[in-house]
C-alpha positions in Angstrom: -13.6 -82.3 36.6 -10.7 -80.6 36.1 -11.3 -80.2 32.2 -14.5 -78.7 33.3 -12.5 -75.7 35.4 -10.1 -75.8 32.6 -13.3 -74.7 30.2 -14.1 -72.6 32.8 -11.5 -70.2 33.3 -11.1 -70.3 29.4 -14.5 -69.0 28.8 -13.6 -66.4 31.4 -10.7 -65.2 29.7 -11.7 -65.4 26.3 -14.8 -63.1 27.5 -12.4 -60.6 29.1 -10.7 -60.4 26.1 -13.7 -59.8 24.2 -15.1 -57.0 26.5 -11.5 -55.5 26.9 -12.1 -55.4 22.8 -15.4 -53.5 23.4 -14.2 -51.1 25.7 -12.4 -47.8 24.7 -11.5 -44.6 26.0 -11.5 -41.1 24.4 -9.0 -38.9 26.1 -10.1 -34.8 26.3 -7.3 -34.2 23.4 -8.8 -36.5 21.1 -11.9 -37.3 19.1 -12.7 -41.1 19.0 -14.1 -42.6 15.5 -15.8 -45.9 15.8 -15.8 -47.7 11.9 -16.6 -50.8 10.2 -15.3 -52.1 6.9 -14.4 -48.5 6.2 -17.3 -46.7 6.8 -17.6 -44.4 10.0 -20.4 -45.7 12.6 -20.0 -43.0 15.5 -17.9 -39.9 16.5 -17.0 -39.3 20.0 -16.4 -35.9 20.8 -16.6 -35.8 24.2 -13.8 -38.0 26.9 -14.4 -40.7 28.9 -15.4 -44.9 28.1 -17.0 -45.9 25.6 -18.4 -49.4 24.0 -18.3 -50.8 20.7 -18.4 -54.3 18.4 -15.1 -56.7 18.9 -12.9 -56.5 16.0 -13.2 -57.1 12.8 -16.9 -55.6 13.4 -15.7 -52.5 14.8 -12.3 -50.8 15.1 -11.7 -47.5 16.4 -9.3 -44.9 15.0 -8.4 -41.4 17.3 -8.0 -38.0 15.9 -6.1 -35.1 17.8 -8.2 -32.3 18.3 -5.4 -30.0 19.7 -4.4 -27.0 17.4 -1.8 -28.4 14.8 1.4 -27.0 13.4 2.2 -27.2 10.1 5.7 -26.5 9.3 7.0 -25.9 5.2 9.6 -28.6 4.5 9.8 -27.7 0.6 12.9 -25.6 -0.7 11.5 -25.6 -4.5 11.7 -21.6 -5.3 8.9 -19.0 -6.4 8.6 -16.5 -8.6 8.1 -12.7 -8.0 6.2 -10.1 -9.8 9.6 -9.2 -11.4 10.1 -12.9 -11.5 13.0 -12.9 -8.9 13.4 -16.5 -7.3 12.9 -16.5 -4.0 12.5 -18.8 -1.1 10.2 -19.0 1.7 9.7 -21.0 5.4 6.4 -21.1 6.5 4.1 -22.4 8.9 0.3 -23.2 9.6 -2.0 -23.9 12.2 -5.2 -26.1 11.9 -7.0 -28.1 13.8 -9.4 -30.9 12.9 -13.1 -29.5 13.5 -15.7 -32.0 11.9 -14.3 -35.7 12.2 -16.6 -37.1 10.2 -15.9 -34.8 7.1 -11.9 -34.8 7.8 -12.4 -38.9 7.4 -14.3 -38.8 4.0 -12.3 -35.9 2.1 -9.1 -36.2 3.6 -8.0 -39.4 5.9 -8.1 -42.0 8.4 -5.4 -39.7 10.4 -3.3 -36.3 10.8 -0.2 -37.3 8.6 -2.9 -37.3 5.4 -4.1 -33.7 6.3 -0.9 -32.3 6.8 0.2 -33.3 3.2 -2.8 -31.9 1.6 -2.7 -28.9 3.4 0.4 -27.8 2.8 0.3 -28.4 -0.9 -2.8 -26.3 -0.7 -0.6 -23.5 1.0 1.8 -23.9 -0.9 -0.3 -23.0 -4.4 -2.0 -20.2 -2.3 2.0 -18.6 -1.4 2.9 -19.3 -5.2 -0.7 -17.1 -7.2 0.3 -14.5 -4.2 4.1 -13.8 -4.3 3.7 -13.7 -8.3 1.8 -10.8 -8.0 4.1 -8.6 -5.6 7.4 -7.5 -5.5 10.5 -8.9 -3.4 10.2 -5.3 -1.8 6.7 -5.5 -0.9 7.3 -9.0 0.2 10.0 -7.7 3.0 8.2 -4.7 3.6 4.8 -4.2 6.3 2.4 -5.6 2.9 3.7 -8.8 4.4 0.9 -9.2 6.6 -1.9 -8.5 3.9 -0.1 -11.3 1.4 -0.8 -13.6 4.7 -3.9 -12.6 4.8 -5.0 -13.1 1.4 -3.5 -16.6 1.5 -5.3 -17.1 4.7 -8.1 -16.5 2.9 -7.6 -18.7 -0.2 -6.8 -21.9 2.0 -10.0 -21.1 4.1 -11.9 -21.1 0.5 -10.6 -24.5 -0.5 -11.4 -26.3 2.6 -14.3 -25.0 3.5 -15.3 -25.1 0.0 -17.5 -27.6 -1.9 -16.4 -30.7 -0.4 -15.2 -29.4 3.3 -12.3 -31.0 4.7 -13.3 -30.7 8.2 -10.8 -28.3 9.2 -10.1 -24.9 10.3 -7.1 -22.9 9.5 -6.5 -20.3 12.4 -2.9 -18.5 11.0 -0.4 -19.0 8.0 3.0 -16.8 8.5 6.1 -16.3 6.5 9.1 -16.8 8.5 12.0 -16.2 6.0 11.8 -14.8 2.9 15.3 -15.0 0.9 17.1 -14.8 -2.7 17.9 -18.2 -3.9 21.4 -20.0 -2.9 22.3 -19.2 -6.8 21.8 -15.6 -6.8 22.4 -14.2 -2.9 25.9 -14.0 -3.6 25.6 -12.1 -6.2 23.1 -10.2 -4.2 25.3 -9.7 -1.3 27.8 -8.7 -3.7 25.9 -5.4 -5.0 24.7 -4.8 -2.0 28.2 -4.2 -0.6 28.9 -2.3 -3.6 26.5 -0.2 -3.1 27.4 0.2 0.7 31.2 1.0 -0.3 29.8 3.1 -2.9 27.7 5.1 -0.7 30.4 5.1 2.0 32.9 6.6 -0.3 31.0 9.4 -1.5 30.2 10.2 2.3 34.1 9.7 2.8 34.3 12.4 0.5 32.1 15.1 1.3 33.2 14.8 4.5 36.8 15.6 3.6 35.4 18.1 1.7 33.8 20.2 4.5 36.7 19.5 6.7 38.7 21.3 4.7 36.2 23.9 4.0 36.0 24.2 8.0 39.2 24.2 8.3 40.4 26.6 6.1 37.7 28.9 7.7 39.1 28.4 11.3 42.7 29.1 9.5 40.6 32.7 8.3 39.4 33.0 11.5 42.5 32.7 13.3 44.7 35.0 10.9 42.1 37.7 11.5 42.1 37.2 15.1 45.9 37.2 15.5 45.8 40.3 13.2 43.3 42.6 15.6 45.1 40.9 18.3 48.5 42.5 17.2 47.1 45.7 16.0 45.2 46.3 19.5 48.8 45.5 21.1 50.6 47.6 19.3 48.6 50.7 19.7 48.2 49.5 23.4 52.0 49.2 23.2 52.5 52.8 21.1 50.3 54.4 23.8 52.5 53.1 26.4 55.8 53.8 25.0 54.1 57.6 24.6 52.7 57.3 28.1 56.4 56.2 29.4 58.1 58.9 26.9 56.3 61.6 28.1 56.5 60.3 32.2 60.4 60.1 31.5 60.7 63.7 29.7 58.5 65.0 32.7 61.1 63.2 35.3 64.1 64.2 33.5 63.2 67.9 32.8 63.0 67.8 37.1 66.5 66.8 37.5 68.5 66.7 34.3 71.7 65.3 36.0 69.7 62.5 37.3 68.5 61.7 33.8 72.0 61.7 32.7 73.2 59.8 35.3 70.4 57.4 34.1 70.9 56.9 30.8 74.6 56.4 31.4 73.6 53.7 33.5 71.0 52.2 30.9 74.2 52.4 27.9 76.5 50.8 30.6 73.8 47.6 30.6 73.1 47.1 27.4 76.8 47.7 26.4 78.2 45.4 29.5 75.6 42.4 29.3 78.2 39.9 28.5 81.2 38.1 30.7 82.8 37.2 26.9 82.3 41.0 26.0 86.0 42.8 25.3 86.1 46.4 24.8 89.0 48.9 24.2 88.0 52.5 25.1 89.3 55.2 26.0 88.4 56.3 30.2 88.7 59.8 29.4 85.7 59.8 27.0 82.7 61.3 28.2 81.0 57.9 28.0 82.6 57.3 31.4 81.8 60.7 33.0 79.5 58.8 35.3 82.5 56.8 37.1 84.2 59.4 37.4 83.0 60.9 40.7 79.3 63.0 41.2 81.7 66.1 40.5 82.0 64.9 37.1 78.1 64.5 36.9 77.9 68.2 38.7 76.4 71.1 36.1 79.1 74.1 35.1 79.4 76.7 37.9 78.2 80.3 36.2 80.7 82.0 35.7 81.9 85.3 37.8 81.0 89.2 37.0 
């Protein structure tokens, strides 16, 4: 009896075993590929459970149907039109579009693909950087070299024997001089820099001094009319003045001398440290010596 129920239950595992073997499920990211002994039985595109034979009759392999990225991991250099080495970082997306066709010419899986692609992009960088220029490579014909090696990658794997792919973008993301020569490119540039910053060094001292040797014109020929102007402003005054004293003094003449006495006193008297020996009696001092001395000559008698 109880190796009857021992039979039992091992049936009923062994047969969940089997049918947990039969059963699958395709998630909505993925494509499911049933095969046996190497050749592909179905292709489930769309998600959900699915049967098929235990193994060895049947095993089933998944493929991602997301869109792929395919980034360059090779440093080797290329050549330019002018055959200057350069080095590039790419990148490429793809995604697997016929499962069937990506499993005969490519691979069981995305690893095998992704090395066949990229060498493919790889040739397709190399036959279009030889024919342009490092310029043209940094410049806006970028986008047309992407392009056209777009294009040449889409006409190899959609070619003769398709690979069951689509490639939706390839893009450069650096383009640069080799390790060997960028210092050396670096190096000219800077010249060049230095260079070109020196000559501007020097035409810019050049019209600096050209400026300021006109503002130095300027300014003598300002300060020239400025003192001409002043001193026939200044010869008009004195005249003005000169002929305002004369009109004054021919009113009073003994006011006039008494005045000019008074001026001589100042401009002889303008110092404490000043020591004089005159004599009092001069007429020099007829102005201290009273208003009688000042006075004009009586006319004489008849």
């Amino acid at each position: 009896m109880n190796n009857r129920i021992g039979f039992y239950i091992s049936s009923i595992l062994v047969g969940l075993l089997v049918i947990n073997s039969m059963l699958f499920v395709v998630d909505q990211r993925q494509f499911g590929v049933v095969y046996s002994f190497g050749q592909v039985k179905n292709v489930i595109t769309e998600p959900g459970l699915s049967f098929k034979l235990p193994p060895p009759f049947q095993n089933v392999i998944y493929l991602d149907k997301r869109l792929l990225t395919l980034d360059n991991a090779d440093t080797e250099p290329m050549l330019t039109a002018e055959k200057q080495r350069v080095v590039i970082d790419w990148y490429a997306r793809w995604r697997v579009t016929d499962p069937l066709q990506y499993i005969r010419n490519v691979g069981m899986d995305e690893s095998a693909g992704s090395i066949q692609l990229s060498r493919v992009v790889r040739n397709a960088f190399q036959e279009e950087i030889n024919k342009r220029t490092v310029n043209e490579l940094l410049s806006s014909k970028r986008e047309a070299l992407m392009q056209d090696v777009k294009r040449e990658v889409l006409e190899v794997v959609k070619g003769a024997k398709p690979w069951g792919i689509d490639v939706v973008d390839v893009r450069i993301t650096r383009a640069d001089y080799v390790e060997a020569i960028t210092e050396s490119v670096y190096r000219r540039m800077e010249a060049e820099r230095k260079r070109v910053a020196n000559e501007l060094r020097s035409t810019g001292a050049a019209e600096g001094e050209k400026i300021r040797a006109d503002a130095d014109r300027q300014r003598e020929v300002a300060v020239a009319n400025a003192y001409k102007d002043a001193q026939q402003i200044k010869g008009e005054g004195d005249a003005e003045a000169a002929r305002i004293y004369a009109e004054a003094f021919g009113r009073d003449p003994q006011f006039a001398q008494f005045y000019r006495s008074l001026e001589a006193y100042k401009s002889t008297f303008n110092k404490k440290s000043d020591v004089m020996v005159v004599d009092p009696s001069t007429d020099f001092f007829k102005a201290f010596r009273g208003s009688g001395a000042l006075a004009a000559p009586a006319p004489a008698k008849k």
